[in-house]
ZATOR-841471 format. One record per atom (N, C-alpha, C): residue number from 1; x, y, z; residue in three letters; atom name. Coordinates in nm, 4 decimals. Example, Ala and Ser with C-alpha at 12.3 -4.5 7.8 and 13.67 -1.06 7.14 Angstrom:
// residues 2
+-----+----------+----------+----------+------+------+
|  nr |     east |    north |       up | rest | atom |
+-----+----------+----------+----------+------+------+
|   1 |   1.3190 |  -0.5690 |   0.7800 |  ALA |    N |
|   1 |   1.2300 |  -0.4500 |   0.7800 |  ALA |   CA |
|   1 |   1.3200 |  -0.3300 |   0.7800 |  ALA |    C |
|   2 |   1.2850 |  -0.2250 |   0.7080 |  SER |    N |
|   2 |   1.3670 |  -0.1060 |   0.7140 |  SER |   CA |
|   2 |   1.2900 |   0.0030 |   0.7870 |  SER |    C |
+-----+----------+----------+----------+------+------+
//
This chain:
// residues 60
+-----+----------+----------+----------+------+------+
|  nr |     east |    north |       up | rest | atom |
+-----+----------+----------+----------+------+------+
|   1 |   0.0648 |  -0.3220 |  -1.1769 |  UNK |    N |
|   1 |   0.0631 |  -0.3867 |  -1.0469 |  UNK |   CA |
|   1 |  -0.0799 |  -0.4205 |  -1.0112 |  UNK |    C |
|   2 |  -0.1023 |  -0.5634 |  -0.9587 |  UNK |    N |
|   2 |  -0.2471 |  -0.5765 |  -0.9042 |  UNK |   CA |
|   2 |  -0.2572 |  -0.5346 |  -0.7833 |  UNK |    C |
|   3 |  -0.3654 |  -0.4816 |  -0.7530 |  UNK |    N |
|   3 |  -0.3658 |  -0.3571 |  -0.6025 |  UNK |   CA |
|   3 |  -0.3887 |  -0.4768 |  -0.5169 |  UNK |    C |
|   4 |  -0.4583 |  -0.5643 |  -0.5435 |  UNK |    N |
|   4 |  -0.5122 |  -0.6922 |  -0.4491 |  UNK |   CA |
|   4 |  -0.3834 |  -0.7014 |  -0.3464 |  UNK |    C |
|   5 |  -0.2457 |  -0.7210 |  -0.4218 |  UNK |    N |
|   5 |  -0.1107 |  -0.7378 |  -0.3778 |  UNK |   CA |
|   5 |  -0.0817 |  -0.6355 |  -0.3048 |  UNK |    C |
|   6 |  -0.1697 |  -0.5235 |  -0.2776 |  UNK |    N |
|   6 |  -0.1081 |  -0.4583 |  -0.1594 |  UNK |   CA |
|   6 |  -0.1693 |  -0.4395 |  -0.0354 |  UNK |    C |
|   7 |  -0.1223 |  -0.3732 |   0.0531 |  UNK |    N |
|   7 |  -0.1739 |  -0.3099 |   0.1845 |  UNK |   CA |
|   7 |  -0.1464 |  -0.2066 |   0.2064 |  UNK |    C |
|   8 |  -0.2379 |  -0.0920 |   0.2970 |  UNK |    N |
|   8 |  -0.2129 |   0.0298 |   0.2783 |  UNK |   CA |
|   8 |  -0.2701 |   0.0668 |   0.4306 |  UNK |    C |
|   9 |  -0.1851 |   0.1168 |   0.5038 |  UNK |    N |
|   9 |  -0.2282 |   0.0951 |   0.6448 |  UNK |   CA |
|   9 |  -0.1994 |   0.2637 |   0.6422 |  UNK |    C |
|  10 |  -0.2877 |   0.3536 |   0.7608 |  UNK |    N |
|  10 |  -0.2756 |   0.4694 |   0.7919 |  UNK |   CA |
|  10 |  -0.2194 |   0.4676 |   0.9459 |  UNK |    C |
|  11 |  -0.1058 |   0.5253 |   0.9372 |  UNK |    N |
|  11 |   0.0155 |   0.5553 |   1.0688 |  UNK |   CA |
|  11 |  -0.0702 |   0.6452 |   1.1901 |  UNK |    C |
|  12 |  -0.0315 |   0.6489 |   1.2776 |  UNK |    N |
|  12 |  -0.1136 |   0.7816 |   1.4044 |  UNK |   CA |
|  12 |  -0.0498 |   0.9192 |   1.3797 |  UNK |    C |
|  13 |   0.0441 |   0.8718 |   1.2875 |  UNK |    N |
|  13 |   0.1812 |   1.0380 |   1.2536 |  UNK |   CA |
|  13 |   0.0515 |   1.0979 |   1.1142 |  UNK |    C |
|  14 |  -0.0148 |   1.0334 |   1.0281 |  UNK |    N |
|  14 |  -0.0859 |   1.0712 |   0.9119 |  UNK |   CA |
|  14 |  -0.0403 |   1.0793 |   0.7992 |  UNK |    C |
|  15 |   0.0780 |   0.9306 |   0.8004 |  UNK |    N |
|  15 |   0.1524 |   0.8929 |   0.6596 |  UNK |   CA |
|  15 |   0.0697 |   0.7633 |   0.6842 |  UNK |    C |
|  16 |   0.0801 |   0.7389 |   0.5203 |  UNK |    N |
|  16 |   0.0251 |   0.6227 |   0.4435 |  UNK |   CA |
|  16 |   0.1490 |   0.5059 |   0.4431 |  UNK |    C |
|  17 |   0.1464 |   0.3852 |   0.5097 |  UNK |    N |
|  17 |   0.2013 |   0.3086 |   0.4667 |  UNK |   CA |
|  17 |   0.1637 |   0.1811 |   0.3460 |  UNK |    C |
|  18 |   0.2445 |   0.1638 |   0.2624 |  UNK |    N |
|  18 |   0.1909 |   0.0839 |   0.1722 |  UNK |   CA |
|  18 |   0.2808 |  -0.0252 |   0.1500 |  UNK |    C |
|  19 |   0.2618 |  -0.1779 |   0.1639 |  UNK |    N |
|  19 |   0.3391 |  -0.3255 |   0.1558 |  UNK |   CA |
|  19 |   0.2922 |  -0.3919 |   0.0219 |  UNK |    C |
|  20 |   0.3820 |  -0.3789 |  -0.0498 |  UNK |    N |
|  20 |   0.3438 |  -0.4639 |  -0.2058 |  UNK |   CA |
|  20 |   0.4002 |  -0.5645 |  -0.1597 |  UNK |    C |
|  21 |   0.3192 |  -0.7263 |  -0.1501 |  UNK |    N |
|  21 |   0.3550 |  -0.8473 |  -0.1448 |  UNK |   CA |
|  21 |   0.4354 |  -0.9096 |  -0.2711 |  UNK |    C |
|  22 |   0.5487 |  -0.9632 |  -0.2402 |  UNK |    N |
|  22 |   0.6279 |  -1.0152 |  -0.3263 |  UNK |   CA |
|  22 |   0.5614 |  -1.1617 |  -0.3530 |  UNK |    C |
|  23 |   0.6105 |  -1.2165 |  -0.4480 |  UNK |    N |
|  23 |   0.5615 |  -1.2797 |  -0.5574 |  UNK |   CA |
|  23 |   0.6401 |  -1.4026 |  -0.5555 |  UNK |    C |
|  24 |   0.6277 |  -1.5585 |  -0.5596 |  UNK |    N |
|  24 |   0.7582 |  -1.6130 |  -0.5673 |  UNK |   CA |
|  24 |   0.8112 |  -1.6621 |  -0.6373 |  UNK |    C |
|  25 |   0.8837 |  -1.7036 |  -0.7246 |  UNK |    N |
|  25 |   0.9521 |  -1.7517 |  -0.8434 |  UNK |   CA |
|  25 |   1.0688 |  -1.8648 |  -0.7952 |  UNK |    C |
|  26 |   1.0853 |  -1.9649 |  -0.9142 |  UNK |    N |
|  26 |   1.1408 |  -2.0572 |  -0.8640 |  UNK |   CA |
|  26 |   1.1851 |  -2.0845 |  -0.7225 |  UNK |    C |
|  27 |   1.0682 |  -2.1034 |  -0.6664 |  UNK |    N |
|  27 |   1.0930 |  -2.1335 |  -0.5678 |  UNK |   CA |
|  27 |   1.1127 |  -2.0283 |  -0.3986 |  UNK |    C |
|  28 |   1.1509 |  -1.9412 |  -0.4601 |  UNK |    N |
|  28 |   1.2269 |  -1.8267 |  -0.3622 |  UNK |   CA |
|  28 |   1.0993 |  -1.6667 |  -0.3586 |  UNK |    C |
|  29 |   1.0866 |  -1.6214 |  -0.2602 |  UNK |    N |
|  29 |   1.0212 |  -1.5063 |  -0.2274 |  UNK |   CA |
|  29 |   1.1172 |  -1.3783 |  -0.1772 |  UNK |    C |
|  30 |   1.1239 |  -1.2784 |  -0.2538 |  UNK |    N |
|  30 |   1.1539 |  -1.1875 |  -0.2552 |  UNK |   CA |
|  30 |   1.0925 |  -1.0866 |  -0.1020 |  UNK |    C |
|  31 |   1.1990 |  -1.0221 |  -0.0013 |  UNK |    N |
|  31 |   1.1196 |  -0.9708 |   0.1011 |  UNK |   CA |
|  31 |   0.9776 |  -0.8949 |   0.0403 |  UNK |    C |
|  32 |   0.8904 |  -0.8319 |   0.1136 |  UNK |    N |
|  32 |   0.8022 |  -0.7297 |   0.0767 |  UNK |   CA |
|  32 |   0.8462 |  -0.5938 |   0.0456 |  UNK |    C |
|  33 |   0.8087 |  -0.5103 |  -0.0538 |  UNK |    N |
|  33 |   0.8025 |  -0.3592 |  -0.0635 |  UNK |   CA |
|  33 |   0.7883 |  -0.3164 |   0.0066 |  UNK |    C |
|  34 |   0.8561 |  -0.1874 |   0.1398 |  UNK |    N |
|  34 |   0.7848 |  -0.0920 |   0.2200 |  UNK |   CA |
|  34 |   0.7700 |   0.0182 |   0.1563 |  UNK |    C |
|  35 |   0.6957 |   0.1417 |   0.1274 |  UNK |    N |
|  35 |   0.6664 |   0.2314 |   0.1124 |  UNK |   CA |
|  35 |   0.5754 |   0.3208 |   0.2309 |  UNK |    C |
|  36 |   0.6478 |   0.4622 |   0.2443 |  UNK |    N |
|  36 |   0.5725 |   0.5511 |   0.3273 |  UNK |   CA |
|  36 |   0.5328 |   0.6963 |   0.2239 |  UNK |    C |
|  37 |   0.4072 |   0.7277 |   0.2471 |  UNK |    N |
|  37 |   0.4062 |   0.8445 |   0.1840 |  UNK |   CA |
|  37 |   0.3420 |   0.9389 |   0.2767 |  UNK |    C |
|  38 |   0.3862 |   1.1080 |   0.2812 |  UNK |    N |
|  38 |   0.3317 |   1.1620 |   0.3761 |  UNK |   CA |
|  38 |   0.2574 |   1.3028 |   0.2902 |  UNK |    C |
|  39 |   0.1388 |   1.3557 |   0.3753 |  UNK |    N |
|  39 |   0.0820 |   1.4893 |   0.2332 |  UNK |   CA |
|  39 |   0.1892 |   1.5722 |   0.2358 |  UNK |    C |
|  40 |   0.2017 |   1.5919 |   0.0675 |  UNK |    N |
|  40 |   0.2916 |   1.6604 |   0.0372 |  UNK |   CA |
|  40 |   0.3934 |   1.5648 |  -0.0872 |  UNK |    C |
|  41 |   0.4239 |   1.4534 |  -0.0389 |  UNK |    N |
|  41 |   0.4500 |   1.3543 |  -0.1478 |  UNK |   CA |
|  41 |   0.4011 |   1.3817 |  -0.2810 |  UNK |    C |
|  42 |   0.4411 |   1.3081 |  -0.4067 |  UNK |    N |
|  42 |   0.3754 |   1.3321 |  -0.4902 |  UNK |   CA |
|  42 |   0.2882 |   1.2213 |  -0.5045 |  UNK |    C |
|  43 |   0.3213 |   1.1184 |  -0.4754 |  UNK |    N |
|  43 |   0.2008 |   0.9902 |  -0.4658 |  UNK |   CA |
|  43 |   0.1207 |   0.9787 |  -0.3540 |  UNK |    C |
|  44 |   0.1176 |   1.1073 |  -0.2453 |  UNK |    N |
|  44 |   0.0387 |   1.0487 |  -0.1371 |  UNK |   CA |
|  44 |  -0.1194 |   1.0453 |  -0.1594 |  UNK |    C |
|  45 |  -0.1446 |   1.1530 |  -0.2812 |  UNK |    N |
|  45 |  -0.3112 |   1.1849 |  -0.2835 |  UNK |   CA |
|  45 |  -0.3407 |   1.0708 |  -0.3512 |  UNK |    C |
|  46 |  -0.2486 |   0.9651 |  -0.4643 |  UNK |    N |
|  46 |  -0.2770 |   0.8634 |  -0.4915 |  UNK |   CA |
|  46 |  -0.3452 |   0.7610 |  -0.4416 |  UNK |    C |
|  47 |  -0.2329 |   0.7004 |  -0.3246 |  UNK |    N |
|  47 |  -0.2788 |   0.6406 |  -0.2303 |  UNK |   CA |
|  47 |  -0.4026 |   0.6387 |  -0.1400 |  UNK |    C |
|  48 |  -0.4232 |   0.7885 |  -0.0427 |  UNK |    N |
|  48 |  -0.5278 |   0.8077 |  -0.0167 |  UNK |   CA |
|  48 |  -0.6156 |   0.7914 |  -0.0673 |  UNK |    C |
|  49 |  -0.6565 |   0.8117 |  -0.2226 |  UNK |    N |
|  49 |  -0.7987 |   0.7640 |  -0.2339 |  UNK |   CA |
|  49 |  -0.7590 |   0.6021 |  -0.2714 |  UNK |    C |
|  50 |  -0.6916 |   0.5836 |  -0.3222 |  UNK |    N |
|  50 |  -0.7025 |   0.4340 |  -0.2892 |  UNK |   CA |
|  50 |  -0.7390 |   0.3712 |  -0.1586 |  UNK |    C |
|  51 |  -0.6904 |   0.4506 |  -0.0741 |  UNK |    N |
|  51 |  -0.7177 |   0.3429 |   0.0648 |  UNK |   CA |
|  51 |  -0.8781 |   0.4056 |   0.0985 |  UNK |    C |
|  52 |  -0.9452 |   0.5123 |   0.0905 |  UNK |    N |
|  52 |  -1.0759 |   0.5526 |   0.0935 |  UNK |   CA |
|  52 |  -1.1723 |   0.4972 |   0.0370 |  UNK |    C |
|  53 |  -1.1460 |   0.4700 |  -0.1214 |  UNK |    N |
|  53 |  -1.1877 |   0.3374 |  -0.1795 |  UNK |   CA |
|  53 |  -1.2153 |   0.2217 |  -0.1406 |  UNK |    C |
|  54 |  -1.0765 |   0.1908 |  -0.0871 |  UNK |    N |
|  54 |  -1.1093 |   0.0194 |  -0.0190 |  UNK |   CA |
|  54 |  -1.2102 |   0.0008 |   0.1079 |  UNK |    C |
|  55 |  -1.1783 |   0.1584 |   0.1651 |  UNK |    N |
|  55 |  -1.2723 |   0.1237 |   0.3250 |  UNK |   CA |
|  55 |  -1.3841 |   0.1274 |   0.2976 |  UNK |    C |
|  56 |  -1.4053 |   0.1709 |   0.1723 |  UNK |    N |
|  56 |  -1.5650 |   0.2191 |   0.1396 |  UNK |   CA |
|  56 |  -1.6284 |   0.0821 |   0.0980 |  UNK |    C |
|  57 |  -1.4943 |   0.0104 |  -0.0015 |  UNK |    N |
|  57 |  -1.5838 |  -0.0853 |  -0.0425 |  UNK |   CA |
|  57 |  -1.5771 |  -0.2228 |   0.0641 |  UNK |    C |
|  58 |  -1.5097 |  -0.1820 |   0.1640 |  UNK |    N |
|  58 |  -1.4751 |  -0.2857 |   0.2444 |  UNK |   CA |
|  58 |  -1.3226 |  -0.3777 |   0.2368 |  UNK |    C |
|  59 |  -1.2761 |  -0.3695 |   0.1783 |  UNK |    N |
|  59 |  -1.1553 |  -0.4300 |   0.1569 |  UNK |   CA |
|  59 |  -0.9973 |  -0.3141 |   0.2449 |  UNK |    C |
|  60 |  -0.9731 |  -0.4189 |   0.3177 |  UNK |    N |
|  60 |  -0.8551 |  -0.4233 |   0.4239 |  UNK |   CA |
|  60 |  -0.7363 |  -0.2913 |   0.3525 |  UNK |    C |
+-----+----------+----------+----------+------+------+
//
């Protein structure tokens, strides 16, 4: 997956939301991915540094 294609927004609850943008093919776009992850998840420490990453390097 290219990360560019996502978004990763932090909730006021202290879950990670994450929107993989769909892609479109002949013609047609598939809704977006929602994903929530909260600590304790097994992908949430993933995410987090991903999104720590991005703020660091500046990217949304």
């Amino acid at each position: 997956m290219e990360l560019d294609l996502c978004d990763i927004e932090r909730r006021s609850d202290g879950a990670l939301l994450v929107r993989v943008r769909s892609s479109q093919k002949n013609g047609r776009r598939l809704p977006d991915a929602v994903f929530t992850f909260r600590r304790g998840d097994p992908q949430y420490e993933y995410w987090e540094r991903l999104s720590r990453e991005r703020s660091t390097a500046g990217t949304p």
